[in-house]
N, C-alpha and C positions, 0 to 999 in steps of 0.2 A: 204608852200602851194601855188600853182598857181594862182593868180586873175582869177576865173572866176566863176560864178554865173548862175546855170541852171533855166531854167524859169518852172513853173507849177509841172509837175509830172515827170519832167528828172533829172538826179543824174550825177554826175562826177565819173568816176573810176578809179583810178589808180593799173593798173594790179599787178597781184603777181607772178615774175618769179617763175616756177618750173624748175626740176631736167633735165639736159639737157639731160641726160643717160637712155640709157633703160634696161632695167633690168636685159638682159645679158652683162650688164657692158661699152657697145658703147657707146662715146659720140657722138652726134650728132651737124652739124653745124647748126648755127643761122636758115639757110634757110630751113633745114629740117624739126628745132622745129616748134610743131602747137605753136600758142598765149596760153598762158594759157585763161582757161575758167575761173578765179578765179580773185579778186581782192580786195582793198579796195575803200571805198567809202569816199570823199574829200569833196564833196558838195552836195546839197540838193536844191531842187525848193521848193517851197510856198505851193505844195499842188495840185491837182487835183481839176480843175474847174467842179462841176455838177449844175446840175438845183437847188438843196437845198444850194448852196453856194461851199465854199473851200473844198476839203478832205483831211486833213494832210497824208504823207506819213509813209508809216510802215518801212521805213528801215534810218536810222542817220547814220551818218558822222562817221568814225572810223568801218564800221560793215565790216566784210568781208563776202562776197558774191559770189554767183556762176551765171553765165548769160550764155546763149547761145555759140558755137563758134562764130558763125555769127550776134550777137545782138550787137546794138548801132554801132556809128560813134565814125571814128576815129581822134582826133584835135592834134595839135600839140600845145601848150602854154608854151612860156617862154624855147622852147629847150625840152620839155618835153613831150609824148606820153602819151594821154589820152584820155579814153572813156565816152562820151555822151551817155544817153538810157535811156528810159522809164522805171519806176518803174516796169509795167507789164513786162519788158524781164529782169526782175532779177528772177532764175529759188529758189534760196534759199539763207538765210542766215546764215554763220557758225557760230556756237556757240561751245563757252569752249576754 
């Protein structure tokens, strides 16, 4: 796991490669593939600040997740590609 620790209501993600092929059998090069939209979640912030105090987040460490193409920043740590983003631009959680 990468040291690094999101503050408040941001998550850390580390992507989940999909199938680089399309489904008449073409591979495709790196540049062509979109990013997955999909990934797992590495860290967690403290919670959303409101006026009645902390709000714990609904999604933990380990959950695989679906976000936007375009949601969160992209950091590099440790040699490593990773997303930063608000709990709000996580679109759902995968279960099973």
């Amino acid at each position: 796991m990468s040291n690094i620790r999101p503050l408040h209501d941001r998550v850390v993600i580390r992507r989940v490669e999909e199938e680089t092929k399309t489904a008449g059998g073409i591979l495709l090069p790196g540049s062509a593939a979109e990013k997955p939209a999909q990934g797992i979640i590495i860290a967690v912030g403290n919670g959303q600040v409101t006026d009645n105090g902390v709000r714990a987040l609904d999604v933990k460490v380990d959950d695989k997740v679906l976000f936007g193409t375009y949601a969160g920043t992209t950091v590099k740590v440790n040699g490593e590609e990773l997303l930063i983003m608000k709990e709000s631009d996580i679109l759902a959680v995968l279960e099973g």
